[in-house]
C-alpha positions as a printed NumPy array, in Angstrom:
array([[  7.09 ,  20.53 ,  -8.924],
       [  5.47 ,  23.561, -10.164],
       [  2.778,  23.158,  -8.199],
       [  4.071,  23.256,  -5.043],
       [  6.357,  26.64 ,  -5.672],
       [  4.924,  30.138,  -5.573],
       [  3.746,  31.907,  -8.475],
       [  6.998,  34.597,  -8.039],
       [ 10.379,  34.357,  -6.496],
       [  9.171,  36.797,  -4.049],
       [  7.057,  34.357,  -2.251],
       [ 10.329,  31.732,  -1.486],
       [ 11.105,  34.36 ,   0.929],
       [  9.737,  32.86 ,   4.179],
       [  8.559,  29.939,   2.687],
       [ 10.124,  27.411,   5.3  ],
       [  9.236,  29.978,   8.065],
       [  5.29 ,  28.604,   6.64 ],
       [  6.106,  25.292,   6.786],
       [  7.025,  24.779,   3.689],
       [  5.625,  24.349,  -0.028],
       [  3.584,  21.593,   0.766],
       [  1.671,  23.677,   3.684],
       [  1.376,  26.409,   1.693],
       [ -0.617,  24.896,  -1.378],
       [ -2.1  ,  22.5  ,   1.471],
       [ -2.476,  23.447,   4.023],
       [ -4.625,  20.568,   5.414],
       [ -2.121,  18.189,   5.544],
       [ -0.443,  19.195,   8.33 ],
       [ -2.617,  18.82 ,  11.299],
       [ -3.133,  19.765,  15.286],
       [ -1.935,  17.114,  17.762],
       [ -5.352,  17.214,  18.881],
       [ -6.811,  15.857,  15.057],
       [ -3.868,  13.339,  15.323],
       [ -4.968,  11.862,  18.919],
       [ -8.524,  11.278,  17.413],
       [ -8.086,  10.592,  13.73 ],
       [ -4.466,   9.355,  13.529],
       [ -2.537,   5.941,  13.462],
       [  0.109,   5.271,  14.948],
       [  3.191,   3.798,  12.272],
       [  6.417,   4.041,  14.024],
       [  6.016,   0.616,  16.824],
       [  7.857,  -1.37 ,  13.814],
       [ 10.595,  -0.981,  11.942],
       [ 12.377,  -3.584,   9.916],
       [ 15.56 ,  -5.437,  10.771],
       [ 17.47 ,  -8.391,  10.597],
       [ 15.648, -10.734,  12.171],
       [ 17.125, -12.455,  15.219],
       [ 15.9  , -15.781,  14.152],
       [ 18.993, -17.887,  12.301],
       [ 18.488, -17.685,   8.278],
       [ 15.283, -15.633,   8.834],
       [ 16.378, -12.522,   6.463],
       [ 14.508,  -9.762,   7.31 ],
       [ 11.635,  -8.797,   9.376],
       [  9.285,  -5.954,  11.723],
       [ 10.643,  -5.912,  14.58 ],
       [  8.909,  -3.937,  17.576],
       [ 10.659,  -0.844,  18.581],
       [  8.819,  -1.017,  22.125],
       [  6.769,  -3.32 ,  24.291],
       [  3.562,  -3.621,  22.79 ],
       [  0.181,  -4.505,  25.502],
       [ -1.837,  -7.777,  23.815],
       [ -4.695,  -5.918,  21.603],
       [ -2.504,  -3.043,  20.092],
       [ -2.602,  -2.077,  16.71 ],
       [  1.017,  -3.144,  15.528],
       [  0.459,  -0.821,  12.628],
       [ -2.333,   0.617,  10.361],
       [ -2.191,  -1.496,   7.05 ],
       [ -3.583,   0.681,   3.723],
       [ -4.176,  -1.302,   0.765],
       [ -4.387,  -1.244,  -2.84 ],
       [ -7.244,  -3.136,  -4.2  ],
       [ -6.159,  -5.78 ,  -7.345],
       [ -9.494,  -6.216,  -9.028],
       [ -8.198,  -9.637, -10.346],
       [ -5.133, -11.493,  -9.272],
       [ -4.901, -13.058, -12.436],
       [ -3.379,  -9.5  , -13.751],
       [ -0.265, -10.554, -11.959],
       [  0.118, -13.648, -14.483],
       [  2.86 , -13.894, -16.717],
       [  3.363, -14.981, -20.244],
       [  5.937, -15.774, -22.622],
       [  7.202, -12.729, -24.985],
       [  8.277, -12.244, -28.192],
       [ 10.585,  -9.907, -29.611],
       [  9.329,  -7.459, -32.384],
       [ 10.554,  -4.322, -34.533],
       [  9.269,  -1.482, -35.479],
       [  9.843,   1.025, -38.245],
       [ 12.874,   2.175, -36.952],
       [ 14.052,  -1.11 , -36.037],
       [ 13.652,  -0.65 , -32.648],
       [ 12.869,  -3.745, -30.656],
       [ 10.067,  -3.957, -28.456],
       [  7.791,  -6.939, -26.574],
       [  4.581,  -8.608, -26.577],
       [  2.862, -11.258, -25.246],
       [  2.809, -14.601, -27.372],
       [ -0.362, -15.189, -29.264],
       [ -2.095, -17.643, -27.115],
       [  0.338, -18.236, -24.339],
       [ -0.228, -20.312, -21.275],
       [  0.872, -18.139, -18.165],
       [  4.626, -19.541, -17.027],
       [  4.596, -18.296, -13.623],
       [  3.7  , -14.786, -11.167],
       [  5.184, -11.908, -10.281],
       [  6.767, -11.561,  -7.193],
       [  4.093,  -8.955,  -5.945],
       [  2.118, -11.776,  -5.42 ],
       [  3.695, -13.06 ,  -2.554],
       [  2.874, -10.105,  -0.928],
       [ -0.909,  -9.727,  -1.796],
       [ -3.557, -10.896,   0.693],
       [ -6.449, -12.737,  -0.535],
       [ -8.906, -15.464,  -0.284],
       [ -9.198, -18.485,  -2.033],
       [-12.836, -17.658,  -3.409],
       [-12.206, -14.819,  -4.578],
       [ -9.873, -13.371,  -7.268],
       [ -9.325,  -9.109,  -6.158],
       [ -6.346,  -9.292,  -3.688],
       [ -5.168,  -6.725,  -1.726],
       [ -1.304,  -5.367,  -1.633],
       [ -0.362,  -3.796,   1.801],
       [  1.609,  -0.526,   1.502],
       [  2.147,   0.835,   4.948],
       [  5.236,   1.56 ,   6.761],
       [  7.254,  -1.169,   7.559],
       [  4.561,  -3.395,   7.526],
       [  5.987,  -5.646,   4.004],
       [  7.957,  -6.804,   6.963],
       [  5.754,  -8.887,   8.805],
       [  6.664, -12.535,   8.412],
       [  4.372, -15.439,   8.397],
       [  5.101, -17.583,  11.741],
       [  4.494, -21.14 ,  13.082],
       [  3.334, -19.111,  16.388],
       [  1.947, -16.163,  15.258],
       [  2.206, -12.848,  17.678],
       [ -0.226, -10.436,  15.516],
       [ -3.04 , -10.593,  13.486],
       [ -4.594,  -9.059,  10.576],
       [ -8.324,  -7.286,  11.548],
       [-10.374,  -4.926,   9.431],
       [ -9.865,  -1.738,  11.761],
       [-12.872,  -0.068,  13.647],
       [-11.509,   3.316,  12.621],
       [-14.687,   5.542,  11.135],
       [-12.883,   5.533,   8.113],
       [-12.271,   2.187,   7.272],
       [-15.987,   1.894,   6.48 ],
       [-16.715,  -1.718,   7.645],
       [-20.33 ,  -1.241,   6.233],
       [-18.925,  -2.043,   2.78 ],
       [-18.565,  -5.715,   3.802],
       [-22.289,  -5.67 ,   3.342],
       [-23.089,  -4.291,   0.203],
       [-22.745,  -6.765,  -2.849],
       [-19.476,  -7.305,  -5.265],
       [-22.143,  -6.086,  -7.985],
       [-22.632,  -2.7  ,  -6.278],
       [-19.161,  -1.854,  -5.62 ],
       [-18.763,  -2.575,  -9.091],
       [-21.788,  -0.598, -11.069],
       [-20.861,   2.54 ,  -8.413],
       [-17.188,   3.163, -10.324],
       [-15.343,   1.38 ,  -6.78 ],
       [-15.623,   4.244,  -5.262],
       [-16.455,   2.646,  -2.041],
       [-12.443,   1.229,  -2.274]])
């Protein structure tokens, strides 16, 4: 929290007149409307509901009438080197010196099932790094016997589709910071 306060309590005076702390210790992140029509997405045509299918639970549900071809939503991800990190195992319960109790994973275990992030990941069966979607609203998007939308590696600049054709091994030996 320090970071984003002034150095003295003189400089809270006029502080939200600025924009606020976060403008003034960056002051890139808030941009023109002309940066935003060029470099920005678009997050607010879903929001999630109850869906209006019986038993459905919860879903995205459009908040206006979308044209075929429109981005539904811009979809970061986190990149899960190995899906296998999302097995789990048995524990055991241990003590320390204080007698405190604390957990570990059985000697040898077998996994005994997955976390629940898993059913959120998107993957593919040859490989083991899975992505996890984080954007707005977009957890929300159900799986459907007649699909309306589609997943598609964007053609934004910045979504650097070249890096489908360098190899696993250089992604790897260059620190991944290509993801």
């Amino acid at each position: 929290i320090a970071k984003f306060l002034p150095e003295s309590p003189d400089g809270l005076k006029g502080l939200k007149e600025k924009g606020g702390a976060l403008r003034l210790v960056r002051p890139e992140t808030v941009r023109s409307l002309p940066w935003l029509a060029k470099h920005g997405r678009c997050s607010d045509n879903i929001r999630p509901g109850p869906s209006n299918i019986p038993h459905a639970g919860r879903g995205a549900l459009a908040t206006r009438a979308l044209a075929a071809g429109t981005i539904v939503a811009p979809l970061p991800l986190i990149q899960i080197a190995n899906g296998e990190i999302l097995n789990m195992y048995p524990l055991e319960v241990r003590k320390d010196e204080e007698d405190d109790e604390y957990f570990i994973r059985k000697r040898d275990a077998e996994s005994n099932g997955k976390q629940l992030l898993l059913n959120y990941c998107l993957g593919h069966p040859e490989s083991k790094m899975l992505f996890f979607p984080t954007g707005s609203a977009t957890n929300f998007i159900n799986h459907s016997p007649e699909p309306n939308a589609k997943l598609v590696w964007s053609d934004h600049p910045n979504n650097h589709k070249h890096w489908f054709d360098l190899k696993p091994k250089t992604l790897i030996e260059e620190g991944n910071q290509h993801l």
